[in-house]
C-alpha positions as CSV (number, residue, x, y, z in Angstrom):
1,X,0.0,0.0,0.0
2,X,1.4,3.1,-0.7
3,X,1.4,6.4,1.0
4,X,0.0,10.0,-0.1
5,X,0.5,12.7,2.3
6,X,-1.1,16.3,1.8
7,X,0.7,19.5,2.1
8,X,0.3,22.8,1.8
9,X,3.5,24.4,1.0
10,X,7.5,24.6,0.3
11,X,8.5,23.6,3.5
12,X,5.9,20.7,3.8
13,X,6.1,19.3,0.7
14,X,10.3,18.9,1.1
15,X,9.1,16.9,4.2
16,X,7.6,14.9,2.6
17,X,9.8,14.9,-0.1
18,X,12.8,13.4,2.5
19,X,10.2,10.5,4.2
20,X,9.9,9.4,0.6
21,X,5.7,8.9,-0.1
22,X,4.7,7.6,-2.8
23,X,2.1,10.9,-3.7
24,X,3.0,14.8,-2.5
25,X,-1.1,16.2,-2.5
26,X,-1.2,20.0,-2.5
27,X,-4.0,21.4,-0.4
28,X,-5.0,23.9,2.0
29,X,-7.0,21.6,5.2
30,X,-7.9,25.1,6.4
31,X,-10.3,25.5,3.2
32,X,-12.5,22.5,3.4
33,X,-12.1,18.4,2.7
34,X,-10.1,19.2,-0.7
35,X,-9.0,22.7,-0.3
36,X,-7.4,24.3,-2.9
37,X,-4.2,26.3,-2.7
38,X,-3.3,29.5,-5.0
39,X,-2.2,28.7,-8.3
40,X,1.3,30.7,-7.8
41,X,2.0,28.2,-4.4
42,X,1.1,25.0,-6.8
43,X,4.0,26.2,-9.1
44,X,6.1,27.2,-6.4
45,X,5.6,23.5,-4.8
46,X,6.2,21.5,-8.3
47,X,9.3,23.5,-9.3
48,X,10.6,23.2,-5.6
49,X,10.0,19.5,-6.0
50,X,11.3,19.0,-9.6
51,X,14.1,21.5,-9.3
52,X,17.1,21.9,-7.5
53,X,14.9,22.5,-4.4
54,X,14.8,18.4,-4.3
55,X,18.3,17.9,-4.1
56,X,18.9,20.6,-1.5
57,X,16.2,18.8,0.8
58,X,18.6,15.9,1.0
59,X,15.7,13.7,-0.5
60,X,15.5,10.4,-1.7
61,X,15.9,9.0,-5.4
62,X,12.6,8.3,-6.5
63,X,10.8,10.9,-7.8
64,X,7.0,11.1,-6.0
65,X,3.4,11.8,-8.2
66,X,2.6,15.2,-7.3
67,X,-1.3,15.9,-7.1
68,X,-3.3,18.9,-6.1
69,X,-6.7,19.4,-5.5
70,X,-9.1,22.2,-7.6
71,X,-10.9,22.9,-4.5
72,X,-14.3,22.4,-2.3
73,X,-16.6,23.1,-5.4
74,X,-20.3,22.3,-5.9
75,X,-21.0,19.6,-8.8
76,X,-24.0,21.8,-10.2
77,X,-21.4,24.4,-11.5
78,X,-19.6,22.2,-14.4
79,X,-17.9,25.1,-16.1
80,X,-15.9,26.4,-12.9
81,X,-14.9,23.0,-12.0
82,X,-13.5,22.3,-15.7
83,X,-11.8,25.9,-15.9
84,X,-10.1,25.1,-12.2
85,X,-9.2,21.8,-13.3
86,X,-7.7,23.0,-16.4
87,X,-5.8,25.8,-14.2
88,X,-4.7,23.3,-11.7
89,X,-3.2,21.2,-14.6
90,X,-1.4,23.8,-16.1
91,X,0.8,24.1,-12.7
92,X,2.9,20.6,-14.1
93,X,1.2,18.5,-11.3
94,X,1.0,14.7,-12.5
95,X,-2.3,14.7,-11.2
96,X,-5.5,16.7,-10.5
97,X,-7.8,15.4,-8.0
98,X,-12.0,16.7,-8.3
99,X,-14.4,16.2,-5.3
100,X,-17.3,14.7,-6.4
101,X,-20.5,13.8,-4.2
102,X,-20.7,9.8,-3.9
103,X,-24.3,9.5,-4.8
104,X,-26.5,11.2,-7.5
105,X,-26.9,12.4,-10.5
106,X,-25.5,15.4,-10.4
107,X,-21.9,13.5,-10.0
108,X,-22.6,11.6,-12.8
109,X,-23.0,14.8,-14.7
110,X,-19.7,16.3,-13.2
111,X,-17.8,12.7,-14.1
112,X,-18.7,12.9,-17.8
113,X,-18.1,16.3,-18.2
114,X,-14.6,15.4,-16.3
115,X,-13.2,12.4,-18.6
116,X,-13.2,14.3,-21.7
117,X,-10.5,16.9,-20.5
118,X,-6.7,16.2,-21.6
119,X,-5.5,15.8,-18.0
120,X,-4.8,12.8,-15.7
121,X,-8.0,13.5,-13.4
122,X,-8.6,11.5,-10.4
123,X,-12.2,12.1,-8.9
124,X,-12.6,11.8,-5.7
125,X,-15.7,10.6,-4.4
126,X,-17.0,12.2,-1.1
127,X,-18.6,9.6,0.6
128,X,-20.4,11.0,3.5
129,X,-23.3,10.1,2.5
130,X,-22.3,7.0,0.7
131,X,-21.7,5.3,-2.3
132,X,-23.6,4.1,-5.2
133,X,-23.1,2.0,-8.4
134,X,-23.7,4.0,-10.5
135,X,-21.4,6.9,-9.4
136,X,-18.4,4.6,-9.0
137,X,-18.9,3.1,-12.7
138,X,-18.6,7.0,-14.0
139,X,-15.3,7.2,-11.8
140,X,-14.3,4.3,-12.8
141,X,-14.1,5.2,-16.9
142,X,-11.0,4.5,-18.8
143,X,-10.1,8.7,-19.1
144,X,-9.5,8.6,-15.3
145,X,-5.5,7.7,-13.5
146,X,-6.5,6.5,-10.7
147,X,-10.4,6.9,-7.9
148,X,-10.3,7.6,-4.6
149,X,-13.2,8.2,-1.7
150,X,-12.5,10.3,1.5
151,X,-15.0,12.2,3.5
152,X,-16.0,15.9,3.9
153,X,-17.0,16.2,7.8
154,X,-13.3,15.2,9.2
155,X,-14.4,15.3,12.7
156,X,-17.4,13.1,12.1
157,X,-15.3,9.6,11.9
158,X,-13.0,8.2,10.0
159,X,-13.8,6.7,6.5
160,X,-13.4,3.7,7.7
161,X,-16.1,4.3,10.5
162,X,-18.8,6.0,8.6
163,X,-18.7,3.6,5.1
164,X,-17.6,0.3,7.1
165,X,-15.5,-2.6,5.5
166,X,-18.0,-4.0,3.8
167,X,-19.0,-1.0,1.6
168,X,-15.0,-0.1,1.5
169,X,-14.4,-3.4,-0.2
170,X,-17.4,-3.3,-2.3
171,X,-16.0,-0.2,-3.8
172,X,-12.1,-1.4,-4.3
173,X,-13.4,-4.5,-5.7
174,X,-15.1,-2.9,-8.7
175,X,-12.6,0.2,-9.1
176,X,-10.0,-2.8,-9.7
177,X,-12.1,-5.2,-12.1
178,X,-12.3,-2.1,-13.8
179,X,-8.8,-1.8,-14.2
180,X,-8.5,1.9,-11.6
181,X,-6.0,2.4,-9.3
182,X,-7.8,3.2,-5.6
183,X,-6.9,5.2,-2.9
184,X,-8.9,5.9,0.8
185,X,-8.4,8.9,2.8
186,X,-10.6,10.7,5.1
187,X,-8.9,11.1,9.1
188,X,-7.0,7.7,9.0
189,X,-4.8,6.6,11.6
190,X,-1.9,4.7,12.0
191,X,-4.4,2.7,14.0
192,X,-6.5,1.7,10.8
193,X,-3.5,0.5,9.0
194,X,-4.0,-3.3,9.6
195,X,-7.9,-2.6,8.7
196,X,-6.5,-1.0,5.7
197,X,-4.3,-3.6,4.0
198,X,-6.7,-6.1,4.8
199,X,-9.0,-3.8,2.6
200,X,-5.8,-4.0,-0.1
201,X,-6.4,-0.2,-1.4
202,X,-3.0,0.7,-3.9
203,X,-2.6,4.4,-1.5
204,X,-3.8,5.9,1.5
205,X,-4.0,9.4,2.1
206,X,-3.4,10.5,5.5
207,X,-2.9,14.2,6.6
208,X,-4.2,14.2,10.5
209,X,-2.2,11.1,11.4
210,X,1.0,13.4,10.7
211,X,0.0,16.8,11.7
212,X,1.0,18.8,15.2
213,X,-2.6,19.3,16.2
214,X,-5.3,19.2,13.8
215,X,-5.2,18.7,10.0
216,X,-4.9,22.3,9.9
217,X,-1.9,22.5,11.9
218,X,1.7,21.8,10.8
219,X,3.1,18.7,9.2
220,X,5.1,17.2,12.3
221,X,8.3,15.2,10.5
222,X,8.7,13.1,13.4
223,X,5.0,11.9,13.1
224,X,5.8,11.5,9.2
225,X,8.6,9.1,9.9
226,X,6.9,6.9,12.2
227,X,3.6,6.6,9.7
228,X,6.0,5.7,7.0
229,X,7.8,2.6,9.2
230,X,4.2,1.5,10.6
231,X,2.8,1.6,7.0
232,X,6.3,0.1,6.1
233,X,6.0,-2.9,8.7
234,X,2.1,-3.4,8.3
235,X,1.7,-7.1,7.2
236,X,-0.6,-7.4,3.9
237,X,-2.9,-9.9,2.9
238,X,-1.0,-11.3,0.1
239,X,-3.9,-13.4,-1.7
240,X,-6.2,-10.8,-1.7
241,X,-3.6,-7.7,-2.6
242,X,-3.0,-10.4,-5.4
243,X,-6.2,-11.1,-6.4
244,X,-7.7,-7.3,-6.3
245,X,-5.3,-5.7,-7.4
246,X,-2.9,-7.1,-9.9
247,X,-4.0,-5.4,-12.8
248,X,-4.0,-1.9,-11.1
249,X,-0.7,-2.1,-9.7
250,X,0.5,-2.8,-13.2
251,X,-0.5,0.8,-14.8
């Protein structure tokens, strides 16, 4: 399972950078579930990160996916999603993430609208209020890099705690038989880690876990670290990682 982290800046992301996740996520918490940050501080992070900024943060190797959100933004407005998508893009991020609400038709809407753009979009299903079949089959479509689900109230549970395992592995099953990559987030713990490779998602996304305080507070390296070596010596479930997830992992 592998390991995104959201930041918010510079200093963050070089943090991140040296504990070597997998995904760098630019948000702002202090702005909602998938706050957006200003387009000037989502170049300032990529060339900081592609530049000579990575070798002076002493980081490692391997190069990390860089994603960035486009913002809390309500489905019903297609055209400002698709021009802050298109914005967002235009930074050099590998990928741009888009809230969408887990259940109706106006996500459907959004999703379509969404797979025709020229940009490695990951939608993000906000899953609050749950999922349906019919929304994860849109998110799901062969124009998408990768689905994910995470939750809007943060303080309301973990997304673990307010979908349960059943619906969470409902969900991974049918984003891998349709060949997507899938990620959870939404206030997980270095406590859910065990619950989460049993689930057998390909990335997590934590920012809580490794925050001084709240999610809004500062990335704490020391909290970083230790995520990375519990994530690192979390036993898997071999067969089902296997079975799941073969064909994802291979994109």
């Amino acid at each position: 399972m592998r390991m995104l982290v959201s930041v918010r800046d510079v200093t963050e992301a070089r943090e991140a950078l040296r504990a070597g996740v997998d995904f760098i996520d630019l948000k702002e918490p202090s702005a909602g579930a998938l706050g957006g940050l200003a387009l000037p501080v989502i170049r300032e992070v990529v060339a900081a990160l592609r530049g000579g900024g990575a070798a002076q943060a002493g980081g490692p190797a391997h190069a990390p996916l860089i994603s960035a959100t486009i913002g809390d933004l309500p489905p019903d407005a297609p055209e400002i999603i698709l021009e802050r998508a298109r914005a967002v893009g235009a930074c050099g991020v590998d990928l741009v993430k888009v809230g969408v609400p887990g259940r109706g038709a106006a996500a459907c809407a959004a999703l379509e609208a969404l797979a025709v753009l020229p940009l490695a979009i990951v939608p993000v299903l906000i899953a609050d209020d749950g999922l349906d079949a019919a929304v994860i089959d849109a998110a799901c479509a062969p124009a998408f890099a990768a689905v994910m689900a995470d939750t809007q109230a943060k303080r309301a549970g973990s997304l673990l705690e307010l979908l349960g395992t059943d619906a969470l592995a409902a969900f991974i099953d049918r984003a891998h038989a349709a060949g997507r990559m899938v990620g959870l987030a939404g206030a997980l713990r270095v406590a859910d880690l065990p619950q989460l490779a049993r689930l057998g998602p390909d990335f997590a996304g934590f920012r809580s876990a490794v925050c001084d305080g709240s999610r809004a507070g500062r990335l704490d390296p020391r909290r970083l670290e230790a995520l990375r070596a519990a994530i690192a010596m979390t036993p898997t479930d071999a067969p089902a990682q296997s079975r799941r997830a073969a064909d994802a992992l291979a994109m």
